[in-house]
C-alpha positions as a Markdown table, in Angstrom:
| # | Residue | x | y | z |
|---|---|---|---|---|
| 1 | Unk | 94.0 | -47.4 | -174.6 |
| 2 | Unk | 96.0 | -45.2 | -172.8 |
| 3 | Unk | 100.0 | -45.1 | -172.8 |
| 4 | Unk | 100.7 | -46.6 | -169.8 |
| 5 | Unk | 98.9 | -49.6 | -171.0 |
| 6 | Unk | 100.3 | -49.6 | -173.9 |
| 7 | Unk | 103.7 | -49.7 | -172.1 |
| 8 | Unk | 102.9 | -52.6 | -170.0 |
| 9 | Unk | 101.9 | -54.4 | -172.8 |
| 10 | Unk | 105.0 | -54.1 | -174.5 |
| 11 | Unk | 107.0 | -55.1 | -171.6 |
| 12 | Unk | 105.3 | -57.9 | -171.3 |
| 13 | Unk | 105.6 | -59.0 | -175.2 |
| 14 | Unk | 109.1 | -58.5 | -174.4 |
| 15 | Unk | 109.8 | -60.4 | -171.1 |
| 16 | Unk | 108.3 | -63.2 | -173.0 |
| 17 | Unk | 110.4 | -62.9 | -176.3 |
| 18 | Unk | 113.2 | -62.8 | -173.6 |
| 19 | Unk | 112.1 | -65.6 | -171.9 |
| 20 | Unk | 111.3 | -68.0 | -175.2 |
| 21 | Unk | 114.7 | -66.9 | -176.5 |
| 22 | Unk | 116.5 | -68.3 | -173.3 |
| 23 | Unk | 114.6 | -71.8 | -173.9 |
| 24 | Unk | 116.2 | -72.4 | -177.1 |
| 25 | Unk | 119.8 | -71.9 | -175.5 |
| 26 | Unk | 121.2 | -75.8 | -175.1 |
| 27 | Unk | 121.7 | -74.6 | -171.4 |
| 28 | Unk | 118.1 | -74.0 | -170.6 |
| 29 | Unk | 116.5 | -77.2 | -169.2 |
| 30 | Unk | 117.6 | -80.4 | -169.0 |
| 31 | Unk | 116.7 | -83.8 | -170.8 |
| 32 | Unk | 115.2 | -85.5 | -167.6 |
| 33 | Unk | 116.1 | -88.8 | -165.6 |
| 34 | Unk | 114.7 | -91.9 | -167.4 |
| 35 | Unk | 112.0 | -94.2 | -165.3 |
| 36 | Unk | 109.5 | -96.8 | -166.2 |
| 37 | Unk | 106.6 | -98.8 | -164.2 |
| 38 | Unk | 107.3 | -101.4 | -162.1 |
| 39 | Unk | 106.0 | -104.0 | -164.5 |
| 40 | Unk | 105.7 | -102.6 | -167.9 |
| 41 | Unk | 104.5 | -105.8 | -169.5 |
| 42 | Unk | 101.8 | -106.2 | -167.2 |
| 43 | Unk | 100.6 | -102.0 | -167.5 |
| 44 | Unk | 97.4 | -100.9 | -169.0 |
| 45 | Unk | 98.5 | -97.3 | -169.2 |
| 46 | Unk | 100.1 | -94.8 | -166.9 |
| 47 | Unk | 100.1 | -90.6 | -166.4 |
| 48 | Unk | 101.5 | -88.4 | -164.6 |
| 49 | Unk | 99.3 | -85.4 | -162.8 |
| 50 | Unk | 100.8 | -81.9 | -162.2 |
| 51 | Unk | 98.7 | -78.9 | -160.7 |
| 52 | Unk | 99.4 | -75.3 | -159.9 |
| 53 | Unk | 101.7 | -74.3 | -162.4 |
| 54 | Unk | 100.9 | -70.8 | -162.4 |
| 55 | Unk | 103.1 | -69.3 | -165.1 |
| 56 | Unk | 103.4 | -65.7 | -164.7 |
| 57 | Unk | 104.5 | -63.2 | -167.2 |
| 58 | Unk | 107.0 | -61.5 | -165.5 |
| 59 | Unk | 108.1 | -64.2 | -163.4 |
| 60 | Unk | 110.7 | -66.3 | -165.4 |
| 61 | Unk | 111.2 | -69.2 | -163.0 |
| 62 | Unk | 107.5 | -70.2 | -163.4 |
| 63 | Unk | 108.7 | -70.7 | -167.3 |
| 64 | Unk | 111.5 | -72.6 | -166.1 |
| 65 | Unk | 109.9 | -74.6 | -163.7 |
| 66 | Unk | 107.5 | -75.9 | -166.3 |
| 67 | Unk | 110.0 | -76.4 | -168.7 |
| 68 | Unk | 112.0 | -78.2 | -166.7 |
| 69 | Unk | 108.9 | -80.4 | -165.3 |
| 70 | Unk | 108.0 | -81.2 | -168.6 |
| 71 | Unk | 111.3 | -82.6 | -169.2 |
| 72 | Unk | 110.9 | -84.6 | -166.4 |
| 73 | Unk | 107.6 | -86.3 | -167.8 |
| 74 | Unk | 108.8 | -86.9 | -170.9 |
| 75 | Unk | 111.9 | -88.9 | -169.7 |
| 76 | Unk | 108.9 | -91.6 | -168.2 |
| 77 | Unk | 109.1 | -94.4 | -170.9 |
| 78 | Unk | 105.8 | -95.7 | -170.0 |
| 79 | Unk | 104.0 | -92.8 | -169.5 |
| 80 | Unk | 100.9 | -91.8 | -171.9 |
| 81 | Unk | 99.5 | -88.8 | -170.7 |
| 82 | Unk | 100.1 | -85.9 | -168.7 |
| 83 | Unk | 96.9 | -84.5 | -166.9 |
| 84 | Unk | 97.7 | -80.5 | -165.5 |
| 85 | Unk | 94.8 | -80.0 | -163.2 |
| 86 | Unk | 94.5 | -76.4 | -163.2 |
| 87 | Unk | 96.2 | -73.0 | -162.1 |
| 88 | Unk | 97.8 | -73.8 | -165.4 |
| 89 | Unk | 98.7 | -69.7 | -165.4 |
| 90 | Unk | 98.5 | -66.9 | -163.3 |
| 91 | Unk | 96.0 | -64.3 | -164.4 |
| 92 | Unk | 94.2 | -65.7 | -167.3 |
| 93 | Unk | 96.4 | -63.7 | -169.7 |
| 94 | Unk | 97.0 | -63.9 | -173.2 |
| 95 | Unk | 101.1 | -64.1 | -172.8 |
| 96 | Unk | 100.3 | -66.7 | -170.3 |
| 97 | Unk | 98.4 | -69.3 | -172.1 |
| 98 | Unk | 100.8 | -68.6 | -174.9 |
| 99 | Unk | 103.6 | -69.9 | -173.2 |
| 100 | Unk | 101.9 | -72.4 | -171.6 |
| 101 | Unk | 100.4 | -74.4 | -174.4 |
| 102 | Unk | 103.9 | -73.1 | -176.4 |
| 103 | Unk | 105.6 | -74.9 | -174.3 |
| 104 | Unk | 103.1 | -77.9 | -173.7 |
| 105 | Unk | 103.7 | -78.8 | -177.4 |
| 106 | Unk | 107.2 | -78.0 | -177.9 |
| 107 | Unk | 108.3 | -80.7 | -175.5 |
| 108 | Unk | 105.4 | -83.0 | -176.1 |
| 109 | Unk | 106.0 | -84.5 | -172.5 |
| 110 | Unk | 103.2 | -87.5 | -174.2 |
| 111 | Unk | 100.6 | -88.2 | -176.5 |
| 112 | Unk | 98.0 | -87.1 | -174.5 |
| 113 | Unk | 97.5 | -84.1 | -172.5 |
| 114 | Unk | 94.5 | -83.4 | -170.5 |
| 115 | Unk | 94.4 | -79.3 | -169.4 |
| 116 | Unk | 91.9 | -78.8 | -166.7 |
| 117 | Unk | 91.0 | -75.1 | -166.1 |
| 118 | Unk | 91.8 | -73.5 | -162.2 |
| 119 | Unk | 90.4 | -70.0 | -160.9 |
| 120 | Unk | 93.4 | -68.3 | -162.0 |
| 121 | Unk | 92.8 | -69.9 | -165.4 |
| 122 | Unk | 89.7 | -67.7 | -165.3 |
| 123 | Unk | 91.1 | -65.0 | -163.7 |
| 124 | Unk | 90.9 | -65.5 | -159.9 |
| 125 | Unk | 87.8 | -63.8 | -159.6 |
| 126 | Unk | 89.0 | -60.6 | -161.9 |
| 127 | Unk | 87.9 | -61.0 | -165.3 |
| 128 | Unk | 84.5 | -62.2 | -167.0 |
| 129 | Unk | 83.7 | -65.9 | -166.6 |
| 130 | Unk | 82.1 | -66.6 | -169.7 |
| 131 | Unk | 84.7 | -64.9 | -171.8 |
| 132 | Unk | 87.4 | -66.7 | -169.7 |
| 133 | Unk | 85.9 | -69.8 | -170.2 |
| 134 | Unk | 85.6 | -69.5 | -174.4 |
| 135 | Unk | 89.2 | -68.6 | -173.9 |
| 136 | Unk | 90.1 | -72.2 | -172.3 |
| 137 | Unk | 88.1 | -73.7 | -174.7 |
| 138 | Unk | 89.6 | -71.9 | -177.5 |
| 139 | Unk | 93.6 | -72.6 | -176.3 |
| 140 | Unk | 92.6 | -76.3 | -175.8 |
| 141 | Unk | 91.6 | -76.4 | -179.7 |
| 142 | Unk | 94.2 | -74.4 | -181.0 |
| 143 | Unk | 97.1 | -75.9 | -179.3 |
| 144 | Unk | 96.4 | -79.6 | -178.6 |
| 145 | Unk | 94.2 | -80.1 | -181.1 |
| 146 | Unk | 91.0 | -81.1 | -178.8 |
| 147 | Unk | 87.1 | -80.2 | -180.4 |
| 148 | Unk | 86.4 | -79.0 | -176.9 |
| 149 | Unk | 83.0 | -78.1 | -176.8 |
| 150 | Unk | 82.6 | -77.5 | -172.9 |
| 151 | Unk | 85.6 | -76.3 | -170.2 |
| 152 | Unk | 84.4 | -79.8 | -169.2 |
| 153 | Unk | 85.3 | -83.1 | -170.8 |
| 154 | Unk | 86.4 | -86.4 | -171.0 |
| 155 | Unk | 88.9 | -88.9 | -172.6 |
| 156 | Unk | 89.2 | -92.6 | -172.6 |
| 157 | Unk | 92.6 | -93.5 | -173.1 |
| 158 | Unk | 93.8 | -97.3 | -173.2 |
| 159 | Unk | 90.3 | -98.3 | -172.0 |
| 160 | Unk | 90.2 | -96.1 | -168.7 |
| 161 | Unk | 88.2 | -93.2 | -168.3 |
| 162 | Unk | 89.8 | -89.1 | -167.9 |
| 163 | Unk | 87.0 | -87.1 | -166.8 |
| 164 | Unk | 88.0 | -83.5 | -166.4 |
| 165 | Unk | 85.3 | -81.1 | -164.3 |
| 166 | Unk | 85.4 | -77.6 | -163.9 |
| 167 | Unk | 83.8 | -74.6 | -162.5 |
| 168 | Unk | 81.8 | -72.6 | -164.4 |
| 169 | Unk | 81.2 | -69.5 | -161.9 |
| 170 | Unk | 83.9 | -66.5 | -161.3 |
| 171 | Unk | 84.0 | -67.1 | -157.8 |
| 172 | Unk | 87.6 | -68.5 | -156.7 |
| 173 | Unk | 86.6 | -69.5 | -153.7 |
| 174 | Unk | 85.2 | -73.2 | -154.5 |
| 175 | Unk | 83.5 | -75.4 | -157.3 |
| 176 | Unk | 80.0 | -74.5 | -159.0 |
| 177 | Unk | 78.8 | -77.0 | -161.0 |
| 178 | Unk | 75.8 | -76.7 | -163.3 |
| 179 | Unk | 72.7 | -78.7 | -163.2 |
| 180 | Unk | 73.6 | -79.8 | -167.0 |
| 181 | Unk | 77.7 | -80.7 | -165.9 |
| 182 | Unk | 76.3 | -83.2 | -163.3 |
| 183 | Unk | 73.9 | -84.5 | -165.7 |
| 184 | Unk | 76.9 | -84.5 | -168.2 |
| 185 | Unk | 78.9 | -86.4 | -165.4 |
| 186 | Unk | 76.3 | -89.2 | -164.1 |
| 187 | Unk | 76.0 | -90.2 | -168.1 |
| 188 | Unk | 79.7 | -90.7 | -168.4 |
| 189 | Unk | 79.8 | -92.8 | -165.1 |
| 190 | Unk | 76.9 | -94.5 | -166.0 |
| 191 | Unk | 78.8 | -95.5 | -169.5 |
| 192 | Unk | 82.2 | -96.1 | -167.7 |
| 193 | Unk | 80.6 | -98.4 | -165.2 |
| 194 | Unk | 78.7 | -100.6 | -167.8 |
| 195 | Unk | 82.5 | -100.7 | -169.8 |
| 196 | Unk | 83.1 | -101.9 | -166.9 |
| 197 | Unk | 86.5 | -99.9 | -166.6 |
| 198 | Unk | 88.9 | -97.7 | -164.6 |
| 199 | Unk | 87.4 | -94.2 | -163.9 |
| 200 | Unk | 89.6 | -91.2 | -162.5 |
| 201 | Unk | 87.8 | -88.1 | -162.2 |
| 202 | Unk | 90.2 | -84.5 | -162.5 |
| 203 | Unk | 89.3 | -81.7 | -160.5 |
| 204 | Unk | 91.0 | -78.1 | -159.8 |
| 205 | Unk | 89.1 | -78.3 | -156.1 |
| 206 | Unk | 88.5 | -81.0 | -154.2 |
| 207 | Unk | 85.5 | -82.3 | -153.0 |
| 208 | Unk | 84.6 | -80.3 | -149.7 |
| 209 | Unk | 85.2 | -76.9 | -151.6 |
| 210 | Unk | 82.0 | -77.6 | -153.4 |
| 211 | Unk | 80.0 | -74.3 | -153.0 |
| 212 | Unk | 76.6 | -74.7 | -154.8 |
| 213 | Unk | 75.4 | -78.7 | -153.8 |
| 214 | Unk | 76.4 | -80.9 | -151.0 |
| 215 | Unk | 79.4 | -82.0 | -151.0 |
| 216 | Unk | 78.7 | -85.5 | -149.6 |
| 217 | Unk | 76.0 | -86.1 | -151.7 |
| 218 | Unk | 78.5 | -85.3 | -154.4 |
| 219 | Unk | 80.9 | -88.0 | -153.2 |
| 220 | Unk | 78.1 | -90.3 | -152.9 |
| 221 | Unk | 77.3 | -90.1 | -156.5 |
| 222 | Unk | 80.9 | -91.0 | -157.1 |
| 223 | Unk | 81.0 | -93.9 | -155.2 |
| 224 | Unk | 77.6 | -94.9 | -156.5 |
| 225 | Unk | 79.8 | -95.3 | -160.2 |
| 226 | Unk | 82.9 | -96.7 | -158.7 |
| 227 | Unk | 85.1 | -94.0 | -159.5 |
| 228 | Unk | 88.2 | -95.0 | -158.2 |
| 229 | Unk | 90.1 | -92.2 | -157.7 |
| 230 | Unk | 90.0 | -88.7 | -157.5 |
| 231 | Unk | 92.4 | -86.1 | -158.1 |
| 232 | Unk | 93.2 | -82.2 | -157.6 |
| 233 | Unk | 95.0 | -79.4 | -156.5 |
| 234 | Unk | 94.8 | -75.8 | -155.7 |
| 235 | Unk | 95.2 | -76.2 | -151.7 |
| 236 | Unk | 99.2 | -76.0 | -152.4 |
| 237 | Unk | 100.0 | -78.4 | -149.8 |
| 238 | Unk | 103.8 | -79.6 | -149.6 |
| 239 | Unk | 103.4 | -83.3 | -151.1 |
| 240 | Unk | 103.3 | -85.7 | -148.5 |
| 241 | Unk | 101.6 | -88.9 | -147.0 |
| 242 | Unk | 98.1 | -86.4 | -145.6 |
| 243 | Unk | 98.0 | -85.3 | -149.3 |
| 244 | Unk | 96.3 | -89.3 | -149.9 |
| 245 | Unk | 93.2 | -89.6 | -148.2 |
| 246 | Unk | 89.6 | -90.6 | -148.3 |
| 247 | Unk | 86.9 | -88.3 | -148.0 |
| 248 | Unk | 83.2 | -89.5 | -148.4 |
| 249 | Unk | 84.4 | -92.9 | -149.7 |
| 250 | Unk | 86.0 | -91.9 | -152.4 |
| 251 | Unk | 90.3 | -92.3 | -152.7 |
| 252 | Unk | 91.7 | -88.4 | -153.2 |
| 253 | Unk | 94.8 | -87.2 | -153.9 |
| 254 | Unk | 95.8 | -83.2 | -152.9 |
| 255 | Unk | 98.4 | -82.1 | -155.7 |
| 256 | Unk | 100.8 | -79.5 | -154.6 |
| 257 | Unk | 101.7 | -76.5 | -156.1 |
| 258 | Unk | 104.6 | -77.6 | -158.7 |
| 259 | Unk | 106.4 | -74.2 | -159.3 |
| 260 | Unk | 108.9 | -72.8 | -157.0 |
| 261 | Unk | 108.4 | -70.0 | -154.8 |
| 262 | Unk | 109.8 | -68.5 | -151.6 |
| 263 | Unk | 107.0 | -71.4 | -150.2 |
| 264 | Unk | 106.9 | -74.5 | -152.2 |
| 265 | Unk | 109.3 | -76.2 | -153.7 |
| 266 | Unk | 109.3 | -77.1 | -157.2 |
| 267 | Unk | 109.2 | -80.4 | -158.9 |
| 268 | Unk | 106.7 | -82.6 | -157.3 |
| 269 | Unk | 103.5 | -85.0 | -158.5 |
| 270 | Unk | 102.5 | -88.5 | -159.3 |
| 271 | Unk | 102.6 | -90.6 | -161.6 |
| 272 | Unk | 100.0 | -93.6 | -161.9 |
| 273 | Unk | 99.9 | -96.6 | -163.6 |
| 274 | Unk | 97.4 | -98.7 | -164.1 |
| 275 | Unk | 97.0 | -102.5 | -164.2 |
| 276 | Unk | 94.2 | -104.6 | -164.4 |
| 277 | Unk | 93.4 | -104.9 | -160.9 |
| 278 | Unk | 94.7 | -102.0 | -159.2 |
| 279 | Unk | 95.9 | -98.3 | -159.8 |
| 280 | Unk | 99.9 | -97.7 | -158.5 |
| 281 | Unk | 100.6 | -94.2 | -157.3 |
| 282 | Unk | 103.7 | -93.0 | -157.0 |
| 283 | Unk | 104.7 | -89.6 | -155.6 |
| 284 | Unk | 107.8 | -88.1 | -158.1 |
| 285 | Unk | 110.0 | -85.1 | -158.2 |
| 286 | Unk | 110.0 | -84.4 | -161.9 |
| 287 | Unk | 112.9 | -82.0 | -161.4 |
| 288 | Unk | 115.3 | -84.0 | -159.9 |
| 289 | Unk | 114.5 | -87.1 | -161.5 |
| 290 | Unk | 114.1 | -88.9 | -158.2 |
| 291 | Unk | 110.8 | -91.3 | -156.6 |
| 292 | Unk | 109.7 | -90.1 | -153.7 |
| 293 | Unk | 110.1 | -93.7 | -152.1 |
| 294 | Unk | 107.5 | -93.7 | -148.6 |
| 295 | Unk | 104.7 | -91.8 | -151.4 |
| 296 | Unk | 103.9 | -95.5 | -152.9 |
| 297 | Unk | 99.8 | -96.6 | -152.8 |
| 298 | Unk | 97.5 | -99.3 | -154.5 |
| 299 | Unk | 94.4 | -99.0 | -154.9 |
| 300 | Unk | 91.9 | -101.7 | -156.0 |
| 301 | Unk | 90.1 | -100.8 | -159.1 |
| 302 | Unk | 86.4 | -100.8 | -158.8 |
């Protein structure tokens, strides 16, 4: 290892030190605006989604952001679990996930939390796949104390079904799914559907940026199980009313990116809650502590 390396490394240890030192300050963060659902006595469950984190090592508002964000979460009195659909860091670097699981678990923003991995989980393209992957795996264990056996999963939580995909290629540019993930997939639909119950399925891309399989034949197997929502990110779209739409027969949701930039704002997601007949989606700025009020849907379960 040459100096230079050396040197950046250090810089780096430090900028974080720096950076995790600042989050212990009482001014660093707030204690977020208090919400609930809109009839908690009726609610099966409810979680909030965030995508796009994209902490960065030497970019401290992305620690902030999160931080903050969290904070936001956590204020929900209802809420259960927190699903981050990928993008979670910038570069796939050790500092990175530190902070990011650090963090995760310092605040505990709810019981559950469901980490789905994004390219720039694996390294956008720029470091080996299979090593990357282990990696995810490896944080997941470590930090939130899942037996993660796959970078893909699932969770049933109050009775409705979590299922997190991921892509198992280097390529950034779209989804690849293995022959043994679908086959991993149609089984969990298959049990959802004869429990009968809820099933939202977690993605880092949506549907269309399928690479290796159709994409509407994709969508069709989802409808085929009654999935009844799905939800991702990585497009970075500002959150508004286009960011709800249905593509192949199936209800999507486009998450923005939640970390501010000279581009995006910071702050935004959903939360859902879900009843016995319906799922209730409201679009949130976790930052301010505000609803975004015309961002309200329903959609029937099954």
């Amino acid at each position: 290892m040459d100096i230079s390396t050396v040197m950046e490394f250090i810089k780096q240890v430090m900028a974080t030190l720096m950076i995790l030192l600042t989050m212990m300050s009482p001014a660093f963060g707030g204690n977020g605006t208090a919400y609930e659902a809109e009839k908690p006595e009726e609610l099966v469950t409810s979680f909030a989604v965030i995508s796009d984190i994209h902490v960065e090592t030497n970019n401290p508002e992305s620690y902030k952001n999160l931080y903050d964000v969290l904070e936001g979460i956590k204020a929900g009195k209802n809420v259960d679990t927190v699903v981050y659909t990928g993008d979670n860091v910038m570069n796939g670097q050790l500092l990175e996930n530190i902070f990011f699981y650090s963090a995760v678990r310092a605040v505990k923003p709810a019981e559950n939390n469901l980490v789905l991995v994004g390219n720039h989980d694996l390294g956008n393209g720029a470091r080996d796949h299979e090593n990357s992957a282990k990696d995810f795996i490896a944080n997941n264990n470590l930090y939130l104390g899942k037996k993660l056996e796959n970078i893909y999963y699932y969770d049933v939580i109050d009775g409705c079904y979590m299922i997190c995909l991921a892509t198992e290629h280097g390529d950034p540019d779209g989804l690849k799914m293995s022959d043994e993930q679908l086959e991993w997939l149609e089984g969990v639909l298959t049990e959802a559907q004869q429990a009968d119950a809820p099933v939202i399925v977690f993605c880092h891309y949506p549907i269309r940026m399928i690479l290796d399989r159709d994409a509407n034949e994709f969508a069709a197997l989802l409808k085929k199980y009654d999935v009844d929502l799905y939800v991702h990110g990585h497009i970075h779209d500002d959150l508004g009313k286009d960011n709800f739409y249905n593509w192949g027969g199936i209800n999507c949701i486009n998450l923005p990116r939640i970390t501010e930039t000279t581009n995006y704002v910071a702050g935004d997601g959903i939360v859902v809650e879900v009843y016995e007949d319906e799922l209730l989606v409201r679009g949130r700025d976790f930052i301010k502590g505000e609803w975004i009020e015309e961002l309200e849907y329903r959609y029937p379960i099954g």
